[in-house]
PQR file with spaces between the fields and no chain letter, atoms N, CA, C, O and H, PARSE charges and radii, in Angstrom:
ATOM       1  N    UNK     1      11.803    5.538  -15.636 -0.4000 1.5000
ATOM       2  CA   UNK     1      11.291    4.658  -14.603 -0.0000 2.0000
ATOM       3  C    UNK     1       9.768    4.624  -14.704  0.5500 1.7000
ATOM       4  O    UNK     1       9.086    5.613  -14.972 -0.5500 1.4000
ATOM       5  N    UNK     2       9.257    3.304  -14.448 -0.4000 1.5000
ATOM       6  CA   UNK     2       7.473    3.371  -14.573 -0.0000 2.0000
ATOM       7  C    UNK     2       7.054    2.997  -13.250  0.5500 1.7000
ATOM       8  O    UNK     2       7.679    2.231  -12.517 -0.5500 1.4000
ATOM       9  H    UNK     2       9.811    2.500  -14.230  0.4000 1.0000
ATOM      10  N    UNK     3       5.893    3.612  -12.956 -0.4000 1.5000
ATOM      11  CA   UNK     3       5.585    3.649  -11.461 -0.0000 2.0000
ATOM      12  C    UNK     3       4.066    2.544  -11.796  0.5500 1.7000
ATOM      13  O    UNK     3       3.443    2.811  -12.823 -0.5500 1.4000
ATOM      14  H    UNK     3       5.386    4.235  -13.552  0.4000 1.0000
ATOM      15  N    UNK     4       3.645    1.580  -11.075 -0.4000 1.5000
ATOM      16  CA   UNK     4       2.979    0.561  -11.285 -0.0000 2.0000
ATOM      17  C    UNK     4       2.111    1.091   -9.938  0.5500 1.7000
ATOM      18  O    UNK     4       2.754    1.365   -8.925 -0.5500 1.4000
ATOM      19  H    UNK     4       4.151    1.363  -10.240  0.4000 1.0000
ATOM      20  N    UNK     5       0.562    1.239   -9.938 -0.4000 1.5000
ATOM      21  CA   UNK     5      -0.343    1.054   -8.919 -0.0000 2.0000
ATOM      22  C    UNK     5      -1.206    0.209   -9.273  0.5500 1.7000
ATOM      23  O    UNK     5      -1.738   -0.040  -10.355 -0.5500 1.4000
ATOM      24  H    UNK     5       0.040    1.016  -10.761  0.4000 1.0000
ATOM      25  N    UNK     6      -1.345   -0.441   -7.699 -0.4000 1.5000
ATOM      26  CA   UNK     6      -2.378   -1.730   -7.585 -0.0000 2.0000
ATOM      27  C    UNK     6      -3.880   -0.983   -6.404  0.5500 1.7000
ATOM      28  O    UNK     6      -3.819   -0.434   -5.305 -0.5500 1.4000
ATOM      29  H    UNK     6      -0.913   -0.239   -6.820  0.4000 1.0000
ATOM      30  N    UNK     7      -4.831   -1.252   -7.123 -0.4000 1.5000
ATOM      31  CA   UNK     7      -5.855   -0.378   -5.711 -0.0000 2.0000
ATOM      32  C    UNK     7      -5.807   -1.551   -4.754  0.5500 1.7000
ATOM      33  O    UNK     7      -5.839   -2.727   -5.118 -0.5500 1.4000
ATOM      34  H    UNK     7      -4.880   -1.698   -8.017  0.4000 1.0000
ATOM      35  N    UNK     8      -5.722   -1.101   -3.403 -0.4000 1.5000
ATOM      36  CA   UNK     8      -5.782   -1.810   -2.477 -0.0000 2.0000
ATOM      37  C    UNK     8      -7.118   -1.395   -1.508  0.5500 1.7000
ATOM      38  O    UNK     8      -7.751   -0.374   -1.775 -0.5500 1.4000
ATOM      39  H    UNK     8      -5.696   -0.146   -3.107  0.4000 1.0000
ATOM      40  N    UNK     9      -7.502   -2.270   -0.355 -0.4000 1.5000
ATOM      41  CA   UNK     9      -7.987   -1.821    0.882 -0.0000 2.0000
ATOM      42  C    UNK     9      -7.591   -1.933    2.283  0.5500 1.7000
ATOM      43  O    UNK     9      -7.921   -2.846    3.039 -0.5500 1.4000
ATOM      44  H    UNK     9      -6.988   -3.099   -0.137  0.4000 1.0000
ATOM      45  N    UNK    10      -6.823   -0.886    2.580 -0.4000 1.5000
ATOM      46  CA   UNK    10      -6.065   -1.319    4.155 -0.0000 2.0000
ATOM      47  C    UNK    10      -7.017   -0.943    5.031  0.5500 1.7000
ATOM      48  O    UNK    10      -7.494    0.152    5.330 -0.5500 1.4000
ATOM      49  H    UNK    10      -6.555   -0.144    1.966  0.4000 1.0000
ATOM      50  N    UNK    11      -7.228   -2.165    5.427 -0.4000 1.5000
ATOM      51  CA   UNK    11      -8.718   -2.244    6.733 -0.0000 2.0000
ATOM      52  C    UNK    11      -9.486   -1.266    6.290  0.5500 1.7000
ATOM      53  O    UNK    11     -10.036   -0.293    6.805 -0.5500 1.4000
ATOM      54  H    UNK    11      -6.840   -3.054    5.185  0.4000 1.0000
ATOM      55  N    UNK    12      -9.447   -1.509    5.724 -0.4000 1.5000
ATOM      56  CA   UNK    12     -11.502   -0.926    5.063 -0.0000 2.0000
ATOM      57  C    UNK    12     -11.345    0.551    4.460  0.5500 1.7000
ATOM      58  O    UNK    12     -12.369    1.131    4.100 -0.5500 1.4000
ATOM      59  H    UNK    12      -9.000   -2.300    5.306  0.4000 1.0000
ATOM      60  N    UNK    13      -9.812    1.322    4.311 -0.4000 1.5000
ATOM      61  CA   UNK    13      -9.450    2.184    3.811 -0.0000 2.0000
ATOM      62  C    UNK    13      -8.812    1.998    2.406  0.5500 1.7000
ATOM      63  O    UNK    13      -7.772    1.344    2.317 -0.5500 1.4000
ATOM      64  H    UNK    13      -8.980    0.850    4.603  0.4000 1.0000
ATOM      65  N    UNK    14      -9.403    2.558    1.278 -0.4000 1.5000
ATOM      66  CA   UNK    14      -9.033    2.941    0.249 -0.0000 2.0000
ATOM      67  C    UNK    14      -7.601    3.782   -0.144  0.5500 1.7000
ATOM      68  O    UNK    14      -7.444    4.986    0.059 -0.5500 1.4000
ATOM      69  H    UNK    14     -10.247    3.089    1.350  0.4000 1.0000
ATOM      70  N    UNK    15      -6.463    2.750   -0.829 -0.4000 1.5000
ATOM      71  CA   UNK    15      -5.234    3.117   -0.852 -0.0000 2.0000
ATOM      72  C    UNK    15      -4.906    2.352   -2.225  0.5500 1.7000
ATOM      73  O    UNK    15      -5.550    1.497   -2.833 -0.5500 1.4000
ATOM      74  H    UNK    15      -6.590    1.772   -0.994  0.4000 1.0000
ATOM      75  N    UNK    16      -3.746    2.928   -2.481 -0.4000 1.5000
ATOM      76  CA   UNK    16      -3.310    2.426   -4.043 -0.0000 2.0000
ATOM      77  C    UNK    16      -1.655    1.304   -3.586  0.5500 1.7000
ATOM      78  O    UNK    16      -0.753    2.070   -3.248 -0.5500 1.4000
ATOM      79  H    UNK    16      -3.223    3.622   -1.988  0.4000 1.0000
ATOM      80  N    UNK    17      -1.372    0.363   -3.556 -0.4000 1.5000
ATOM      81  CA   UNK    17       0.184    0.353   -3.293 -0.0000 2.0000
ATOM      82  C    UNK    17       0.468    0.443   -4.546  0.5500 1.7000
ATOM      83  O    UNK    17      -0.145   -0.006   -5.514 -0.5500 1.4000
ATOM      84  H    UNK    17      -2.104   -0.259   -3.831  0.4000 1.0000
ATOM      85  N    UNK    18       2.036    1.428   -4.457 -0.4000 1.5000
ATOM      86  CA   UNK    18       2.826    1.654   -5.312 -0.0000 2.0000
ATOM      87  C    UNK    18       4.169    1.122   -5.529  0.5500 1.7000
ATOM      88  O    UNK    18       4.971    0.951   -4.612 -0.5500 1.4000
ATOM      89  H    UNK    18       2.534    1.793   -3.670  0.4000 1.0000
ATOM      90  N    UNK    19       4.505    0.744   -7.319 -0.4000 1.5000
ATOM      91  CA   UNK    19       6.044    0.149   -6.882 -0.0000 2.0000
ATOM      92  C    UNK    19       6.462    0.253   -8.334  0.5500 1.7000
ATOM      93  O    UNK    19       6.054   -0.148   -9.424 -0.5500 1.4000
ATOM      94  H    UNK    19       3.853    0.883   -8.064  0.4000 1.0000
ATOM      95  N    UNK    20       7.619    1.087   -7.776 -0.4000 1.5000
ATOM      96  CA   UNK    20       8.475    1.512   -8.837 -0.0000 2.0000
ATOM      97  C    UNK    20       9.116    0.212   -9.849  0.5500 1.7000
ATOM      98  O    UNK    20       9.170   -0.869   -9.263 -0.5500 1.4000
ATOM      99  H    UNK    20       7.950    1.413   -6.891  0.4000 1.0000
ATOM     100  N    UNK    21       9.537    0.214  -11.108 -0.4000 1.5000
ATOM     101  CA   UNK    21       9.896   -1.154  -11.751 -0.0000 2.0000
ATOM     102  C    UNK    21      11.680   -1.383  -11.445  0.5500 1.7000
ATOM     103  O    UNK    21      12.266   -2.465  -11.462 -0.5500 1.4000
ATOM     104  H    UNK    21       9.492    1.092  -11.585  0.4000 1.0000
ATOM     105  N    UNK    22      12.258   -0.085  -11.186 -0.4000 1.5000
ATOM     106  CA   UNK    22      13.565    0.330  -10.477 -0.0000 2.0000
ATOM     107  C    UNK    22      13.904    0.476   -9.118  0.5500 1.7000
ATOM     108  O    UNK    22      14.962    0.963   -8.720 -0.5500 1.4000
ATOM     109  H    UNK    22      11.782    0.795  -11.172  0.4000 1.0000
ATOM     110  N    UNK    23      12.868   -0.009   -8.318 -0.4000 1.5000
ATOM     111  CA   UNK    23      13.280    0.447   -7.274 -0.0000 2.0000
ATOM     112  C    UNK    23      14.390    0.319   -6.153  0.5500 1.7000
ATOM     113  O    UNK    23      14.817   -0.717   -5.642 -0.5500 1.4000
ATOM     114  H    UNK    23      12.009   -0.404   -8.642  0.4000 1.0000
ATOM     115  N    UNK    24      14.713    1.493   -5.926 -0.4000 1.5000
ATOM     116  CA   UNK    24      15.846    1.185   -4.778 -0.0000 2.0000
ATOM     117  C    UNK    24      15.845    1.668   -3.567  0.5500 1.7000
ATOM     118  O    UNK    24      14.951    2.477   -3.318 -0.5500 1.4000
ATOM     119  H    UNK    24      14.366    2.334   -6.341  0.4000 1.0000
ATOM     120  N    UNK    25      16.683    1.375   -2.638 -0.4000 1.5000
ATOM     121  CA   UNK    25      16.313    1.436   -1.283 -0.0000 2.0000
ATOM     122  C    UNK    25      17.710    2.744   -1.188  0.5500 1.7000
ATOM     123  O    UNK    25      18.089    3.320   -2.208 -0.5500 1.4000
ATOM     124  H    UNK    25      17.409    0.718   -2.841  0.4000 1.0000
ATOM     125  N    UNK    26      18.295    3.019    0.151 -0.4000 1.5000
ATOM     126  CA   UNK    26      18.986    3.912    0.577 -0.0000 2.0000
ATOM     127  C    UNK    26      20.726    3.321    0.331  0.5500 1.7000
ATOM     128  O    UNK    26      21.806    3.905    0.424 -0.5500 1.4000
ATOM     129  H    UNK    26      17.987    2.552    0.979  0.4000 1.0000
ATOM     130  N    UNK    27      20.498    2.462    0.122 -0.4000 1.5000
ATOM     131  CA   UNK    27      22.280    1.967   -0.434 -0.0000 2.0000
ATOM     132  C    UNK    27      22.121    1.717   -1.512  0.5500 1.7000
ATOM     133  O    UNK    27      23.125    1.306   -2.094 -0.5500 1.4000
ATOM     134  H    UNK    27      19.621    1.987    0.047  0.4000 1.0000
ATOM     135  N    UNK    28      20.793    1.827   -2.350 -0.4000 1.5000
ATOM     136  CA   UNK    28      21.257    1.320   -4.203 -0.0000 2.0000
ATOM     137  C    UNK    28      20.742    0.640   -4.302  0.5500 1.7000
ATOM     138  O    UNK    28      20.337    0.719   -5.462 -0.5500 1.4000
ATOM     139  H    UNK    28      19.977    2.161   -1.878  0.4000 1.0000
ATOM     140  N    UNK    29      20.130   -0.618   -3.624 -0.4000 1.5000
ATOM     141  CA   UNK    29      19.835   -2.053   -3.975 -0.0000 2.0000
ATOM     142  C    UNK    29      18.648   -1.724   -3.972  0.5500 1.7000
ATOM     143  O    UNK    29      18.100   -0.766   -3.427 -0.5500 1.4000
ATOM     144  H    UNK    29      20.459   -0.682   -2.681  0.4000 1.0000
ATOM     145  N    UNK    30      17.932   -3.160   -5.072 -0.4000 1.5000
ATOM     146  CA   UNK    30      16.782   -3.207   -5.086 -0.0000 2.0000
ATOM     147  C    UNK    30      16.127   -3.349   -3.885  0.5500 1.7000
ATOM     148  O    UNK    30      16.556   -4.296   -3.226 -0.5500 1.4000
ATOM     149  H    UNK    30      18.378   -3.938   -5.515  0.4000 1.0000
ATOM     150  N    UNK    31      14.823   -2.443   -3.148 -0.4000 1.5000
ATOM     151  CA   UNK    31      14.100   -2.823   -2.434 -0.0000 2.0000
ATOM     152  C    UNK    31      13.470   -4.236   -1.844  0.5500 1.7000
ATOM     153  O    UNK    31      12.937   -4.823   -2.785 -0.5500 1.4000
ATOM     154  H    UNK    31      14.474   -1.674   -3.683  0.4000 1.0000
ATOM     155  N    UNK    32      13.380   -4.779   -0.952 -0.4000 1.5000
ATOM     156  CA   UNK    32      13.364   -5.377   -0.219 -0.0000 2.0000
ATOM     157  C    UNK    32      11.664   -6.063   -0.644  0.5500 1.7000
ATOM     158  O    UNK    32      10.700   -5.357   -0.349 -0.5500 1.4000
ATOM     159  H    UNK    32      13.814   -4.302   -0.187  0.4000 1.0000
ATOM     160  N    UNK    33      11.428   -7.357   -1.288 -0.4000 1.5000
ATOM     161  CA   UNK    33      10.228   -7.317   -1.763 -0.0000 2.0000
ATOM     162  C    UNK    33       9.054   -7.094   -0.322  0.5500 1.7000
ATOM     163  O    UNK    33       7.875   -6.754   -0.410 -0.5500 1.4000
ATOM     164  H    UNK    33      12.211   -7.931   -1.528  0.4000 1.0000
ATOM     165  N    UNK    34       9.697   -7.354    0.730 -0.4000 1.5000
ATOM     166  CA   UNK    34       8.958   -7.800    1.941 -0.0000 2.0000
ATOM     167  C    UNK    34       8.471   -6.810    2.463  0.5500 1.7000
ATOM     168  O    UNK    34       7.862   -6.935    3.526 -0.5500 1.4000
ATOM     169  H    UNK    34      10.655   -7.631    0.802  0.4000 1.0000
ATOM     170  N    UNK    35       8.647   -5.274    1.704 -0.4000 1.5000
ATOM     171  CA   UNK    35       7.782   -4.325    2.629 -0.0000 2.0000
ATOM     172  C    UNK    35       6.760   -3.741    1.118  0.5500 1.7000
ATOM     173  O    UNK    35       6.865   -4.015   -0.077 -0.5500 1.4000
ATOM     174  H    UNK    35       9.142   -5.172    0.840  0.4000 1.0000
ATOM     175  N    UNK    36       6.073   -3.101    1.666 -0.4000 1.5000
ATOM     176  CA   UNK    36       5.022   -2.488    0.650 -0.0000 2.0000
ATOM     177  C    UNK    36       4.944   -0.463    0.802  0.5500 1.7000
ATOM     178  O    UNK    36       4.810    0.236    1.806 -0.5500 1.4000
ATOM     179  H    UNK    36       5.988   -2.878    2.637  0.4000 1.0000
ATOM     180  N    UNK    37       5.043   -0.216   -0.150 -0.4000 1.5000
ATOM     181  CA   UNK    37       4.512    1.437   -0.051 -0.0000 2.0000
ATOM     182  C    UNK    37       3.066    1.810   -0.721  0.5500 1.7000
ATOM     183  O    UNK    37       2.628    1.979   -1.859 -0.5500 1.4000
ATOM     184  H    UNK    37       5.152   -0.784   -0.966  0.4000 1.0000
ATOM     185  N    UNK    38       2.671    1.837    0.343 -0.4000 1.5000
ATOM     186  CA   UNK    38       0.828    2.249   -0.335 -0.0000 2.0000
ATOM     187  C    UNK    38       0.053    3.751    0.530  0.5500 1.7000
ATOM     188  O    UNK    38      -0.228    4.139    1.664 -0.5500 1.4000
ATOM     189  H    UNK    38       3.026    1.700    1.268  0.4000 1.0000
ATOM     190  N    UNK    39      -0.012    4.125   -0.689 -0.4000 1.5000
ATOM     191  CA   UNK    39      -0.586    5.494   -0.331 -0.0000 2.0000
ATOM     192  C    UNK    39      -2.311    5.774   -0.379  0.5500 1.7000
ATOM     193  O    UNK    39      -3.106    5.185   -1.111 -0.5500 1.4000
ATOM     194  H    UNK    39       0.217    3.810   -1.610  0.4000 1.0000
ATOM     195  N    UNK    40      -2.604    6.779    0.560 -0.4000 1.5000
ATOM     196  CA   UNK    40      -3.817    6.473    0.709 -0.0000 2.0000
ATOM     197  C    UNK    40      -4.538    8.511    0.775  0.5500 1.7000
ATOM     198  O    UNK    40      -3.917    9.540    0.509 -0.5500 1.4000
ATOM     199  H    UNK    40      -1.958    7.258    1.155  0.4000 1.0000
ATOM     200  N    UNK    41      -5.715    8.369    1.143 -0.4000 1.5000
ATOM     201  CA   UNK    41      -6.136    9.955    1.414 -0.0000 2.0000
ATOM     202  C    UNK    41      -6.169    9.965    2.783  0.5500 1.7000
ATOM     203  O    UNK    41      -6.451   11.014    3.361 -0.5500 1.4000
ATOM     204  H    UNK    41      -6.219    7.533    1.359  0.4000 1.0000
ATOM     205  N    UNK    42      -5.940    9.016    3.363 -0.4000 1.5000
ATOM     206  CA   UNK    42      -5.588    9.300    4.777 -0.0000 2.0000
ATOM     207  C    UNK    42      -4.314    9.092    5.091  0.5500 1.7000
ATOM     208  O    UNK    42      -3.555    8.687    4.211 -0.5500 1.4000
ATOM     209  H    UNK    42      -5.711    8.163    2.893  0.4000 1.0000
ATOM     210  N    UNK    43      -3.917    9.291    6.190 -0.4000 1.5000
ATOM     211  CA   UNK    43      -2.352    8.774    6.535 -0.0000 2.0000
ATOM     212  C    UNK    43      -2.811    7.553    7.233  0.5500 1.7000
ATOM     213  O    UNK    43      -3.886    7.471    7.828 -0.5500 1.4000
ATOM     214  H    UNK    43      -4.534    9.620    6.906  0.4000 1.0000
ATOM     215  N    UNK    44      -1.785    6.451    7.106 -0.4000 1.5000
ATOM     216  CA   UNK    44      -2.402    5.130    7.762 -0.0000 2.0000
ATOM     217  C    UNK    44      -2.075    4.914    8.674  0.5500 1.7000
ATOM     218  O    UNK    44      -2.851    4.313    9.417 -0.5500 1.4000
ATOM     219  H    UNK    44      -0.912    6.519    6.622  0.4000 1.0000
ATOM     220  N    UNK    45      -0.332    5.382    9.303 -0.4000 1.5000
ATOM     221  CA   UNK    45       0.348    5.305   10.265 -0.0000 2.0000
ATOM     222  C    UNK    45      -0.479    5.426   11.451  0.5500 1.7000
ATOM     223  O    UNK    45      -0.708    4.556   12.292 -0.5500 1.4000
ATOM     224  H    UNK    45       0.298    5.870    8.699  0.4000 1.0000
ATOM     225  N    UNK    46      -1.062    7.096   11.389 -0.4000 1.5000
ATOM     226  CA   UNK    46      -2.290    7.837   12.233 -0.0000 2.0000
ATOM     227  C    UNK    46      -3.490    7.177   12.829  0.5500 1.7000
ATOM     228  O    UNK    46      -3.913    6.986   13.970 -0.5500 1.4000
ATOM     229  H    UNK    46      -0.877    7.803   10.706  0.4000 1.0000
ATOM     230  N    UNK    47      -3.991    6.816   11.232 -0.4000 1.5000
ATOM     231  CA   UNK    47      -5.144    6.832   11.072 -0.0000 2.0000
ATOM     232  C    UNK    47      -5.840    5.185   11.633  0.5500 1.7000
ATOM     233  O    UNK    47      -6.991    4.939   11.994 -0.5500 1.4000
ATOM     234  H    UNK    47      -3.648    6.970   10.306  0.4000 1.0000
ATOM     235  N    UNK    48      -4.699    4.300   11.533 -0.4000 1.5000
ATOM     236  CA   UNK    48      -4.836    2.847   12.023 -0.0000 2.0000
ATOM     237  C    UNK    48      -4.404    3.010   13.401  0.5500 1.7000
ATOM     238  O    UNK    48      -5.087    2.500   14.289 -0.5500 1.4000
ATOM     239  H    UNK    48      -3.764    4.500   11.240  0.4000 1.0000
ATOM     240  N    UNK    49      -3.381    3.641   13.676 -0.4000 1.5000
ATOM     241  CA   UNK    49      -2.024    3.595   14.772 -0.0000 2.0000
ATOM     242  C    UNK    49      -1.216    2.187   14.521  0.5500 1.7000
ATOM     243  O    UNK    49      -1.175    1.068   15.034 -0.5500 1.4000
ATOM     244  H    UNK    49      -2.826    4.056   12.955  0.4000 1.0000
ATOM     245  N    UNK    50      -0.634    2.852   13.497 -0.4000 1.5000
ATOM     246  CA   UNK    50       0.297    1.758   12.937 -0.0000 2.0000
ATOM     247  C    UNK    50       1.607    2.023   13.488  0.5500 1.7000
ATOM     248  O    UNK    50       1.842    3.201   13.756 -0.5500 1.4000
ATOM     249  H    UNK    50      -0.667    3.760   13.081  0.4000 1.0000
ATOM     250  N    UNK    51       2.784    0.899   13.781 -0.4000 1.5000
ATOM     251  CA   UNK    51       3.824    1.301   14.121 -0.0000 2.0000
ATOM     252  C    UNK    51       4.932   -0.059   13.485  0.5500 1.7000
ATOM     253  O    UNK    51       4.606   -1.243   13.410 -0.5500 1.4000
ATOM     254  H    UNK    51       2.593   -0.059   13.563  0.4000 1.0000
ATOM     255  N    UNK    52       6.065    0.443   13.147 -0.4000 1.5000
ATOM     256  CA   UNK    52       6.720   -0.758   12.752 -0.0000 2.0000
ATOM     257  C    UNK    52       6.348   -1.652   13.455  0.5500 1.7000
ATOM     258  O    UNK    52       6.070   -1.489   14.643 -0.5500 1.4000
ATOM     259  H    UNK    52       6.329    1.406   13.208  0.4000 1.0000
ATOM     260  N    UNK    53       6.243   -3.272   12.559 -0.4000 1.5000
ATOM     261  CA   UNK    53       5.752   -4.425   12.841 -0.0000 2.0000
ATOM     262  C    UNK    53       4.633   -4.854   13.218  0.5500 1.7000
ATOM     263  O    UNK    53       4.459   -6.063   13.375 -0.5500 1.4000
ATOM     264  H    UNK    53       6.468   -3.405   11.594  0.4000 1.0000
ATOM     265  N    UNK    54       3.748   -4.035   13.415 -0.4000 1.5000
ATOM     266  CA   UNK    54       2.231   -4.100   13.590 -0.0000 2.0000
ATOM     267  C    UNK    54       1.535   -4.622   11.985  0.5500 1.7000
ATOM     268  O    UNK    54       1.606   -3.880   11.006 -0.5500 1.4000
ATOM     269  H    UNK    54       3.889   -3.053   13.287  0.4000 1.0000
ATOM     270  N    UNK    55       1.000   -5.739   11.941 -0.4000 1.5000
ATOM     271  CA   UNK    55       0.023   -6.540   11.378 -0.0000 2.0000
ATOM     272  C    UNK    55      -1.132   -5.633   10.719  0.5500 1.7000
ATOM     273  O    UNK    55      -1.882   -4.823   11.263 -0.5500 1.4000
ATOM     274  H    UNK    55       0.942   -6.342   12.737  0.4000 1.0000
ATOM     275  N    UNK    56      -1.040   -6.005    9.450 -0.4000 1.5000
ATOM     276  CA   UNK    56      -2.745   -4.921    9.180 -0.0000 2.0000
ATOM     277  C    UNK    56      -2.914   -5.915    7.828  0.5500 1.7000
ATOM     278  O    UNK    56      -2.115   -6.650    7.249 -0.5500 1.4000
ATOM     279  H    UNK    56      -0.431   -6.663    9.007  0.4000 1.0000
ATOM     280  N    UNK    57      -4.097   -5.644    7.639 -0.4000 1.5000
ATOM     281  CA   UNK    57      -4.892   -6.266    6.372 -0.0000 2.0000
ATOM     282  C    UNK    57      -4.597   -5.409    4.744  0.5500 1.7000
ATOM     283  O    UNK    57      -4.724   -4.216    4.468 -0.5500 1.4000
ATOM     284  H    UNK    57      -4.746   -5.046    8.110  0.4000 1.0000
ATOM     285  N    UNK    58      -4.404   -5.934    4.356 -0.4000 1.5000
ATOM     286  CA   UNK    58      -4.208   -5.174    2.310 -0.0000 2.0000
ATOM     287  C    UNK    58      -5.094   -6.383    1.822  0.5500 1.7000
ATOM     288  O    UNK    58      -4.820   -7.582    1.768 -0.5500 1.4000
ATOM     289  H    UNK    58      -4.301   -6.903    4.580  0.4000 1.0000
ATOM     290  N    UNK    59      -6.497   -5.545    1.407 -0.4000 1.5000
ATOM     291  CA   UNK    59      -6.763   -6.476   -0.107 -0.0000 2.0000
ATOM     292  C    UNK    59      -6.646   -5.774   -0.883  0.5500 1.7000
ATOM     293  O    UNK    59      -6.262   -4.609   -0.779 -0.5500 1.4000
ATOM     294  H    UNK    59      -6.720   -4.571    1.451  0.4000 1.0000
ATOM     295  N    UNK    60      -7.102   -6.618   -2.270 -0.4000 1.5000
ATOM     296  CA   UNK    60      -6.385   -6.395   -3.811 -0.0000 2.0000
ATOM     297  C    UNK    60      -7.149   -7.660   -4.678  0.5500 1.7000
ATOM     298  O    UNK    60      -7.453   -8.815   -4.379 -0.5500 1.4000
ATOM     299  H    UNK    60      -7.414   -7.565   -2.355  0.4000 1.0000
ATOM     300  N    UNK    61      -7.247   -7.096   -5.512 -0.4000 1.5000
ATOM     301  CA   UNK    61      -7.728   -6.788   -6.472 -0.0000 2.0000
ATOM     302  C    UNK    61      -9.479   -7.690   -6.435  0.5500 1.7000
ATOM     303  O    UNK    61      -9.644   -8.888   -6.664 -0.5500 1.4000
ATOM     304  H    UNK    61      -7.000   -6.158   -5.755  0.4000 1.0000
ATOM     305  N    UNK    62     -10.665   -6.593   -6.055 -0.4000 1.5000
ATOM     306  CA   UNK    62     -11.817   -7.018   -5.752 -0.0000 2.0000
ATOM     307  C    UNK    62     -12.945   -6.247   -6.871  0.5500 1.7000
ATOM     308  O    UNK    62     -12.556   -5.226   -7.438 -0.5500 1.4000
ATOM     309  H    UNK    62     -10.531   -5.619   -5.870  0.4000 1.0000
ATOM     310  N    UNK    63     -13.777   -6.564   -7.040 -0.4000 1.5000
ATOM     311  CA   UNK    63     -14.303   -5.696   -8.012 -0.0000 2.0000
ATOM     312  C    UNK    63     -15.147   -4.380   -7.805  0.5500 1.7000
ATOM     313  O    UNK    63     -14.841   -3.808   -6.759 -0.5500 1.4000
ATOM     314  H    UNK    63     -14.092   -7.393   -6.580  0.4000 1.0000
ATOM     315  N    UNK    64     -15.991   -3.848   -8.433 -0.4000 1.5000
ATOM     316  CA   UNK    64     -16.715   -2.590   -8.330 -0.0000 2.0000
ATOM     317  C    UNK    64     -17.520   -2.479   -7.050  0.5500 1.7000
ATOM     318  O    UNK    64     -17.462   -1.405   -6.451 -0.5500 1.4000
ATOM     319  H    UNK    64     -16.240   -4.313   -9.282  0.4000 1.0000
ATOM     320  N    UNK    65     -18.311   -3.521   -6.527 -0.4000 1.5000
ATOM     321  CA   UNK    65     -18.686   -3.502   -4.929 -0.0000 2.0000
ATOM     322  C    UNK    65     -17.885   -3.298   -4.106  0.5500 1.7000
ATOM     323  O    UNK    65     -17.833   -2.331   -3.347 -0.5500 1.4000
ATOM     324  H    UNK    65     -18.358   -4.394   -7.013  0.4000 1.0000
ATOM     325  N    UNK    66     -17.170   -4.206   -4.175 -0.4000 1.5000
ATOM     326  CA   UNK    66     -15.495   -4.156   -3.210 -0.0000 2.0000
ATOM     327  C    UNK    66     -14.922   -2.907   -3.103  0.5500 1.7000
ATOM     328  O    UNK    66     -14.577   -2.453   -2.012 -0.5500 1.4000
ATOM     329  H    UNK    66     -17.212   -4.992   -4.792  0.4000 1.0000
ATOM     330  N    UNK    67     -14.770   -2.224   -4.298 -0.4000 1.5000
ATOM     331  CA   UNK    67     -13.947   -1.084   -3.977 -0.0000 2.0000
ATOM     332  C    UNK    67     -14.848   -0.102   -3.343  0.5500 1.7000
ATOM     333  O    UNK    67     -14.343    0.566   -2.441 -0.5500 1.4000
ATOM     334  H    UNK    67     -15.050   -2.593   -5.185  0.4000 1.0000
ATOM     335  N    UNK    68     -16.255    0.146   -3.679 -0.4000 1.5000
ATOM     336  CA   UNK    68     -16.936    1.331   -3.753 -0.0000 2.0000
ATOM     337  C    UNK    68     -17.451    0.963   -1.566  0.5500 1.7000
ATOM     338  O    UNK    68     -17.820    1.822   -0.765 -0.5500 1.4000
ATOM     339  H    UNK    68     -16.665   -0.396   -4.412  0.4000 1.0000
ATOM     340  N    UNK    69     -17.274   -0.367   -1.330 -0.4000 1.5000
ATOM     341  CA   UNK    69     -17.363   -0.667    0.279 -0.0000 2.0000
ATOM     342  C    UNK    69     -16.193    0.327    1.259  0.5500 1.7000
ATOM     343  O    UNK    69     -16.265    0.701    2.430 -0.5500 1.4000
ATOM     344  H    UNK    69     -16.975   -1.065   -1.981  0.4000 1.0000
ATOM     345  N    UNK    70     -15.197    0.528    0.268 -0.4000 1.5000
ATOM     346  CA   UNK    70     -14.232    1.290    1.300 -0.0000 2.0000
ATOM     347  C    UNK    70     -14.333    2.583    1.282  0.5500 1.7000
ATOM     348  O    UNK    70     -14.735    3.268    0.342 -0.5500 1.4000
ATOM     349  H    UNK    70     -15.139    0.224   -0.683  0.4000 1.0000
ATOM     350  N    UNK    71     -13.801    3.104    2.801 -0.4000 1.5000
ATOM     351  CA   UNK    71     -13.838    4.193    3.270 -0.0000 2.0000
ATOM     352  C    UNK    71     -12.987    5.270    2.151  0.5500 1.7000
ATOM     353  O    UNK    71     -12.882    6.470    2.407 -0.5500 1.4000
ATOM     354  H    UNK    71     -13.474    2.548    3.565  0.4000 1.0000
């Protein structure tokens, strides 16, 4: 299996989303394109107060200013 990261910025926090080229969810099937897994050095849940269905910002793919702007 190959694991694919994209650098992202969730609200102004520095995070990678990740996505498996296999991925599957808890019955087998391919994952659901409509959600995202992106990991970060913070927890985002926390750290935003994120909660299912709550709205947040992901950019992608910005260059060397862009990235070096996030937290």
């Amino acid at each position: 299996m190959t694991v694919k990261l994209q650098p992202c910025l969730v609200d102004g926090h520095k995070g990678n989303i990740m996505r498996a080229d296999k991925a599957r969810d808890d019955t087998g099937l391919r994952s659901r394109k409509s959600h995202l897994e992106v990991m970060g050095r913070v927890i985002f849940r926390e750290t935003l107060r994120i909660q299912d269905g709550t709205q947040i910002t992901i950019e992608v793919e910005g260059d060397d200013a862009w990235w070096d702007s996030g937290r």
